[in-house]
C-alpha positions in Angstrom: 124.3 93.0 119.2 123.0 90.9 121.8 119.6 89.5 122.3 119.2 89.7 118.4 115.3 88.2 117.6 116.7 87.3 114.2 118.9 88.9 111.5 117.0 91.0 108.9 113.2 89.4 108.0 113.1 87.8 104.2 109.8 86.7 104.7 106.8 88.3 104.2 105.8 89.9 107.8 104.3 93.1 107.1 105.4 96.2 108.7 103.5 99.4 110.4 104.0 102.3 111.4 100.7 104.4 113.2 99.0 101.4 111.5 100.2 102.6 107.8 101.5 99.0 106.3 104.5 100.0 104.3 104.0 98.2 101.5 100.3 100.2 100.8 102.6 103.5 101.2 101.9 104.5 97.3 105.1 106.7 96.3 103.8 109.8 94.2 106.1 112.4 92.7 103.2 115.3 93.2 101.3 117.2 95.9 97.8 116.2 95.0 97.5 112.9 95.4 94.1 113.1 93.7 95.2 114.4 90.6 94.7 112.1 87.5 97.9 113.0 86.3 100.2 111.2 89.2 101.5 108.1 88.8 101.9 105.6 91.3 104.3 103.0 92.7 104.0 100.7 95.5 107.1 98.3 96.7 106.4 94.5 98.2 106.4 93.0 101.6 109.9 91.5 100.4 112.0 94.8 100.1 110.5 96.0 103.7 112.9 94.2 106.8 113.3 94.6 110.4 116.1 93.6 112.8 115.2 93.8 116.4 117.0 94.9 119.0 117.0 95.3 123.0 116.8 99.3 122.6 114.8 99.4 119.6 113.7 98.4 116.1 115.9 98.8 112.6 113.8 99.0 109.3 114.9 98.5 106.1 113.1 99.9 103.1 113.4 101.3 99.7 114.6 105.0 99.5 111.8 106.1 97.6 109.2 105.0 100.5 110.9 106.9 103.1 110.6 109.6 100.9 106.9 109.4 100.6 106.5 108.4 104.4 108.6 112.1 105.2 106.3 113.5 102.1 103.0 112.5 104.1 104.1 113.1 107.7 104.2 109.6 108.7 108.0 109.6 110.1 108.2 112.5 112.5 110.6 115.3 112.8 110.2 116.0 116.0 112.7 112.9 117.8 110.3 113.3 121.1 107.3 112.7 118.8 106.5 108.8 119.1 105.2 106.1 116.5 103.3 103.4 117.3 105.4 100.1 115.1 103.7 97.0 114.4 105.8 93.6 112.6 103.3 90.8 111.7 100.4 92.4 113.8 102.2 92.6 116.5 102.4 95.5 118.1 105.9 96.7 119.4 104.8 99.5 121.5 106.2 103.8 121.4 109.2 104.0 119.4 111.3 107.3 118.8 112.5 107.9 115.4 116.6 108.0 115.7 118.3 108.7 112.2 117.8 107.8 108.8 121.0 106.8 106.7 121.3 105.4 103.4 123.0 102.7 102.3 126.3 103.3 100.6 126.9 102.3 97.4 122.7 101.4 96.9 121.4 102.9 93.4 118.1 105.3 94.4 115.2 102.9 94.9 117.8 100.9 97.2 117.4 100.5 100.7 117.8 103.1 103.3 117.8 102.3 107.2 115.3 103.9 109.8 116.2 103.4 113.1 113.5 103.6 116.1 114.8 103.9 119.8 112.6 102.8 122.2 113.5 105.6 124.3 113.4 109.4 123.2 116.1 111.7 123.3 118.9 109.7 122.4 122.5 111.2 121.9 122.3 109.9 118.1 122.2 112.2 115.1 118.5 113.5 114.8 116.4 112.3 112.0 117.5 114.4 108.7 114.6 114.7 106.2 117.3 115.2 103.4 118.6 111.9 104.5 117.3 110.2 101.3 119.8 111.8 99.6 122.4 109.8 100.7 121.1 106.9 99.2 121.8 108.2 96.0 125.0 107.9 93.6 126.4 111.4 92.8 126.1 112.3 89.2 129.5 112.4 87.3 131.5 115.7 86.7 133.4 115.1 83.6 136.6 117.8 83.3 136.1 119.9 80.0 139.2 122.1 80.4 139.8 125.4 81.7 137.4 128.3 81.7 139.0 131.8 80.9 137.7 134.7 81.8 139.9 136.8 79.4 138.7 135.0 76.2 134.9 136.0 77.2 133.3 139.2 75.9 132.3 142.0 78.4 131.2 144.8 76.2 132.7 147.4 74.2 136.0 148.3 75.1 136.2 151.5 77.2 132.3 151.1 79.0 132.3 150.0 82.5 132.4 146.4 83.4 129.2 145.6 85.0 129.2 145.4 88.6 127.9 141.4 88.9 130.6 140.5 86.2 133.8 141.9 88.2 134.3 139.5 90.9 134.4 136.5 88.5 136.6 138.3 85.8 138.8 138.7 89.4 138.8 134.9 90.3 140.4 134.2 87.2 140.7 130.4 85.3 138.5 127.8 86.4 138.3 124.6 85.6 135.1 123.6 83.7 133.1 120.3 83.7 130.1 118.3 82.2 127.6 116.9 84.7 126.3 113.6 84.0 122.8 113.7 82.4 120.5 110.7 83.2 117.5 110.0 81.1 116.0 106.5 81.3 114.5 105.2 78.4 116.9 107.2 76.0 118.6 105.7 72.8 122.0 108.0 72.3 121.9 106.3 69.0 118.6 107.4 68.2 117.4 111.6 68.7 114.0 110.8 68.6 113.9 108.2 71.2 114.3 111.5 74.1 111.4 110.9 76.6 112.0 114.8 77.7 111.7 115.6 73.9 108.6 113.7 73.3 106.8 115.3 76.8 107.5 118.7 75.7 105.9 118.1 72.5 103.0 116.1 74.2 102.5 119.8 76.4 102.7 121.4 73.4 99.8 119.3 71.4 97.9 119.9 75.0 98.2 116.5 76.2 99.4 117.7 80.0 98.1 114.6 81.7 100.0 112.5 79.3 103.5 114.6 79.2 103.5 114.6 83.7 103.1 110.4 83.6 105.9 110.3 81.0 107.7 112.7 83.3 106.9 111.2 86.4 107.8 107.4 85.1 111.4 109.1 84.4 111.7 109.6 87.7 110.5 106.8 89.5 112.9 104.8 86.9 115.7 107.3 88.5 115.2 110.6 90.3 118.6 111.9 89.1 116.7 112.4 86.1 117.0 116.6 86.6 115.8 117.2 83.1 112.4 115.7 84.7 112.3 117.6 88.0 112.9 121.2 85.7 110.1 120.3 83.3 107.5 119.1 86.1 108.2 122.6 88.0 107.8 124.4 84.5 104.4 122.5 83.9 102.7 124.0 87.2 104.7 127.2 87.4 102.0 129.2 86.3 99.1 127.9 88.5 101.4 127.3 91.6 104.5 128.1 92.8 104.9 126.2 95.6 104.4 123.0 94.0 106.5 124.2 91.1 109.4 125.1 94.0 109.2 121.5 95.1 110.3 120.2 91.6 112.7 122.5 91.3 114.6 122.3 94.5 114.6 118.4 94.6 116.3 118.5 91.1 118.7 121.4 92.7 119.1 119.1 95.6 120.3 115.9 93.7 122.6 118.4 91.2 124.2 119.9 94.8 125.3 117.0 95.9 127.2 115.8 92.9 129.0 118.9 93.4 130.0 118.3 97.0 129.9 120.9 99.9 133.2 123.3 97.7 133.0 123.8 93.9 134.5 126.3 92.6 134.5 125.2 88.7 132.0 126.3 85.7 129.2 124.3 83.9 128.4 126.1 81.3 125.2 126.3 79.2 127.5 125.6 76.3 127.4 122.1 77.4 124.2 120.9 77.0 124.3 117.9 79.5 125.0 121.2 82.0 121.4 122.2 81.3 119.3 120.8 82.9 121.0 121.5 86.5 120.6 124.8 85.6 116.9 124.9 84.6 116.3 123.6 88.7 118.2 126.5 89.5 116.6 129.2 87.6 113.0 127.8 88.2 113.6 127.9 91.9 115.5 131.2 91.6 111.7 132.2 90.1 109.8 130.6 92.5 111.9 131.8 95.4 111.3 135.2 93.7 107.8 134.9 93.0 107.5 133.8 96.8 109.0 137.4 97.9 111.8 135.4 99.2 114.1 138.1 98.0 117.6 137.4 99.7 117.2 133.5 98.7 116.5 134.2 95.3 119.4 137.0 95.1 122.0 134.5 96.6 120.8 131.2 94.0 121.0 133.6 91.1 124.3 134.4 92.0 125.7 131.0 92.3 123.7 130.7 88.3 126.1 133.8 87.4 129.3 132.0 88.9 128.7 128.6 87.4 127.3 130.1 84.0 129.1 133.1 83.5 127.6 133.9 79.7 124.3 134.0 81.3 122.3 132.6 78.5 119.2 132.0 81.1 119.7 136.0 82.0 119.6 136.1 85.2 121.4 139.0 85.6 118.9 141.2 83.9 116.1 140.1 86.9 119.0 141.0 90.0 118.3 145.0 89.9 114.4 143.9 90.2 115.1 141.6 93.4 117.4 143.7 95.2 115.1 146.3 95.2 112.5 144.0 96.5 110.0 144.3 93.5 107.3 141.7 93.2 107.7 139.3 90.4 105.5 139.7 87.3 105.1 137.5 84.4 107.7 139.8 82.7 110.3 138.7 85.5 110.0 135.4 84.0 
């Protein structure tokens, strides 16, 4: 590249953007940044690098600040909206946000690569706000064998086949597999030592506060940690949807790309590392549902059906409900 200032800073030049110093961004994993609950991470000088350029500016930073920097509206969406970028107080003028890409084969809290134009409406691929997601490492779908759907029970012989069951019976075999669970922290050798386990009975003894930082430290450890993302959404379903929807879907998110763009296999419930991928989905099946987004919520609870076809979540008692467009109610749940 030529008239290169220097490869990528290693020293300890701080880095701006519309005079926000990246390594005072403080990376939270909820809405209310008040809330005594949150907890908090911040990432040195040392993992934030720039390499200069003629047309523009290349950052380097960990995933989980670009994140928070989408989360608080400090990157734009908008590639015609400028930013003003500053390197060691100095001040590099308008820059356009190009693309953010991750870094392949970087574990989450890795780098990802933001790349600023100094002109606007460059022919690149627009900034993607679900970019981050390609910084992460798919989870692991482990084959568990062959799914029939003649060795299932479908009610008494002679009664009609209910109407949501007959295009799966249709498809036939599928193949079946285990997705990867992760849980920081976790001793498989020891039961007790489950940090999900020990939140649910901190909610339960009314310790919230204490249960969302136990959480919330599972994720910053690794957000693949879905089991995390469904129990967060389940803590504020109740008082708020939305913020409940968030958890839900970036759990959903994480579980969709470890099952790339086709899948056409099972995880059953019957597998218990399955679970936890399917929690995301029903919670934000509810939410979406509680949100009157009707159609949404129909089409997720669908995909539950056809990944889960023994239903133990029943979702197919709550279809009827949303296809006619009735309001969710704490029954719906």
């Amino acid at each position: 590249m030529p008239n290169t200032k220097s490869s990528i800073d290693r020293g300890i030049r701080r880095i701006a953007i519309d005079g926000h110093f990246l390594d005072e961004v403080r990376t939270r994993l909820d809405g209310k940044p008040d809330a005594s609950s949150v907890s908090y991470t911040s990432a040195p000088v040392e993992r934030h690098q720039a390499l200069e350029d003629q047309e523009g500016v290349t950052l380097k930073v960990p995933a989980l600040t670009a994140l928070q920097l989408s989360h608080d509206g400090i990157l734009p969406i908008d590639p015609q909206q400028s930013v003003q970028l500053s390197i060691a107080e100095r001040k590099l003028g308008a820059l356009y946000l190009q693309w953010l890409r991750g870094v392949p084969g970087h574990e989450f809290g890795g780098a990802v690569l933001l790349r600023f134009a100094r002109k606007p409406g460059s022919k690149e691929k627009p900034y993607d706000p679900k970019a981050w997601l390609k910084a992460l490492i798919p989870l692991k779908l482990h084959p568990r064998g062959n799914w029939d759907p003649a060795d299932e029970y479908w009610g008494e012989e002679g009664e009609p086949i209910e109407a949501w069951a007959q295009p799966i019976i249709k498809r036939g075999p599928r193949p079946m597999f285990e997705m990867e669970q992760v849980l920081p922290g976790s001793d498989p050798e020891d039961f007790d030592s489950d940090p999900i386990i020990e939140a649910t009975e901190l909610k339960d003894r009314g310790k919230i506060a204490r249960a969302k930082k136990l959480l919330e430290k599972l994720i910053v450890q690794d957000i693949r940690c879905l089991d995390a993302h469904a129990h967060l959404g389940n803590f504020v379903f109740d008082k708020d949807a939305r913020a409940a929807l968030d958890h839900y879907h970036r759990g959903v998110l994480i579980g969709e790309l470890s099952l790339g763009e086709i899948f056409e296999g099972l995880l059953p419930w019957g597998i218990i590392d399955n679970r936890p991928f399917l929690r995301c989905l029903n919670g934000l099946g509810l939410c979406l549902w509680r949100l009157r987004r009707f159609e949404e919520a129909e089409a997720l609870f669908e995909r539950c059906l056809w990944l889960s076809p023994t239903d133990n979540l029943g979702v197919r008692f709550l279809l009827p409900a949303i296809r006619a467009g009735q309001p969710w109610t704490d029954d719906g749940r």
